[in-house]
C-alpha angles and dihedrals in degrees: 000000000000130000119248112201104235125160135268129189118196114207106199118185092217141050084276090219085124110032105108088175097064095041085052089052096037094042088048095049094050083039082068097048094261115136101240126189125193110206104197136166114267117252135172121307087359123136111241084214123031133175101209121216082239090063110251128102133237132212134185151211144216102223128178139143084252102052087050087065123126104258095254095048091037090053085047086053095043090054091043090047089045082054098041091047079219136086119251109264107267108242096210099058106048125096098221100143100084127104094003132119119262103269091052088050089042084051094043087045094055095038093062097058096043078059081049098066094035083055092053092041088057090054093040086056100046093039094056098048092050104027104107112224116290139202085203147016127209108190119190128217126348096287079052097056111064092046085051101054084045094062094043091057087054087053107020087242126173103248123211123193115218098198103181096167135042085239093190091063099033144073120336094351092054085061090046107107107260095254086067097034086063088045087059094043095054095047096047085052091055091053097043090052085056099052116087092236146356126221132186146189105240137014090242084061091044090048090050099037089048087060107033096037101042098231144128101285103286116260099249110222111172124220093247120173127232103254127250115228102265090212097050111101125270115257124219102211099144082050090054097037095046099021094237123186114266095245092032099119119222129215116192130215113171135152124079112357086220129145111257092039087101095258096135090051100056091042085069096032096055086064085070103045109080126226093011142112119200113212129205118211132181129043140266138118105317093046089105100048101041078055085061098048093046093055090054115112090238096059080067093190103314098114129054127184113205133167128257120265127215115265100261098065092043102097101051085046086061099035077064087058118090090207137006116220126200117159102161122181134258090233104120125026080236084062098036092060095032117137087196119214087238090062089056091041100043079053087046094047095044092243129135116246130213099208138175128279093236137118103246091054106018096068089060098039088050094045099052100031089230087144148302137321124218154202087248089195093067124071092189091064091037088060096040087055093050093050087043084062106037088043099046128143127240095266096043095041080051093049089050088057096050089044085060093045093057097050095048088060095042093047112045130157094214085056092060094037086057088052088050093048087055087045096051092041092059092044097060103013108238124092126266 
């Protein structure tokens, strides 16, 4: 069946510097000859229109709660900002609910996700006045969705959901009070019904969405990484950046520097794991204070804090690592079914990984051999695991590489994009 070139637009709810799952899907769709546009939030030093080496565009967007004002309330916030000298404070971006009573907490609560929707209605303007026509929308994320249907009703567009949390139990939304968390919930079910299909990144997710959605059991499409070539020789670039020692082993965590991503818990365990230095790439709210803690004198060179890199170069960053690490905690149901994007790109990097005993990453880890699983509550076994790794013998350092080898085969991109392509062909009716 030959391909036809059609056109795909990507709505993506964040600058999209760092979301290796939509490149993938937007490099592997102009790879096949289709126009793609990526329709992403503006950021700092970012090109608000940018023609990519892989052969899509991307376009971006200035967002705010203010801008998602209606015209009459956006103009009065314009005026106040021009005799301030200052924007109004975004609703949606201060902390104010610490160390306040309850109603304060509940307001604050409320007024966040108020900023919430005026933030989606800005990109869902803008969106709609710059977005070139499209046969279908992929919208990505719950903040994705509603500016996508949007744009499929302008084109009358097929509109596919990419859902890759369970929102309601994760992140910000997991804190709201449950009155608003079911306002969310219901909100995010009637979108989702709307959309032509929804997609998602594990089975555990599609079991959970079907119900609590109320859809056609999600299209699972894992976040598989591209794979490095397993010959090609191994880089050193933690050695180079830090100037490591040569034989100074390195374990890896990277992704958000969030609280509940087992961060803590690595910070004691790497005291206990000898010749080695555990770095922390990638950005979030403790950035700020893990840098702290890895410029004291008695970390004596056994944390390093280190930025995020865009998702091209990642894979050679973690093939550097000796171990990834990623023992995040059983906090949420979101994190306890998790099938985190460091598990697919430590597989796709041929490194051994230290995961989580829980049910979304330990079936894969178990099943390939591609490393251990772990009480992620307990440093001490945390730290036990990585040494069990760094230290291996021959035969164990030789079943961890086979291990790798079998989930790479198992877990291909090329695999899920193949799974995508079907999915799109169906939904418009003309092969991809």
């Amino acid at each position: 069946m030959s391909v036809e070139p059609q056109r795909a637009v990507l709505v993506l709810p964040s600058t999209g510097v760092f979301d290796s799952r939509a490149w993938r899907i937007a490099g592997s769709l102009a790879g096949r000859g289709h126009r793609v546009t990526v329709v992403a939030r503006s950021g700092p030093d970012l090109p608000d229109d940018d023609e990519t080496p892989a052969g899509y565009r991307v376009l971006r967007v200035p967002v705010s709660a203010v801008e998602g004002l209606p015209n009459p309330l956006r103009w009065i916030a314009h005026r106040l900002r021009g005799e301030r000298g200052a924007a109004p404070a975004d609703p949606g971006s201060a902390d104010s609910g610490r160390g306040v009573g309850r109603p304060r907490r509940a307001a604050s609560a409320a007024w966040r996700l108020i900023a919430i929707g005026l933030t989606i209605r800005a990109q869902q303007r803008e969106t709609r006045r710059i977005a070139p026509p499209a046969d279908l929308v992929h919208a990505m994320a719950y903040m994705g969705i509603h500016v996508g249907l949007d744009l499929g009703a302008r084109d009358g567009a097929r509109v596919v959901y990419d859902a890759r949390d369970i929102y309601v139990e994760a992140r910000n939304i997991a804190r709201l009070p449950m009155p608003l968390r079911r306002l969310f919930g219901r909100f995010e079910r009637r979108w989702a019904r709307q959309a032509d299909r929804v997609i998602t990144v594990n089975d555990a997710y599609a079991d959970v969405m079907e119900r609590r959605l109320d859809v056609t059991r999600p299209l699972v499409v894992m976040n598989c990484s591209t794979e490095r070539d397993p010959g090609a020789v191994r880089p050193r670039r933690f050695h180079d950046v830090l100037g490591l020692a040569a034989d100074r082993r390195v374990v890896l965590y990277h992704g958000g520097l969030t609280r509940d991503r087992g961060i803590e818990e690595l910070l004691a365990a790497i005291a206990d794991v000898s010749n080695a230095t555990l770095v922390l790439m990638g950005y979030g709210d403790l950035q700020a204070s893990l840098e702290a803690a890895a410029a004291e004198p008695a970390a004596d060179g056994r944390i390093a804090v280190l930025p995020a890199v865009p998702p091209a170069e990642l894979i050679d960053w973690v093939a550097s690592a000796d171990v990834v690490a990623m023992p995040i905690q059983p906090t949420t149901l979101n994190h306890r079914l998790t099938t985190p994007n460091k598990l697919f790109e430590a597989i796709a990097a041929g490194v051994p990984v230290v995961a989580s005993d829980l049910p979304g990453m330990a079936p894969i880890v178990t099943a390939t051999g591609c490393g251990v699983v772990v009480d992620p509550t307990s440093s001490a076994a945390v730290a036990a695991w990585l040494r069990a790794i760094l230290d291996a013998a021959p035969d164990a350092a030789a079943a961890f590489r086979d291990g790798l080898a079998r989930a790479r085969r198992d877990y291909s991109w090329d695999r899920q994009m193949e799974r995508l392509l079907a999915e799109y062909s169906r939904l418009t009716g003309r092969p991809w």
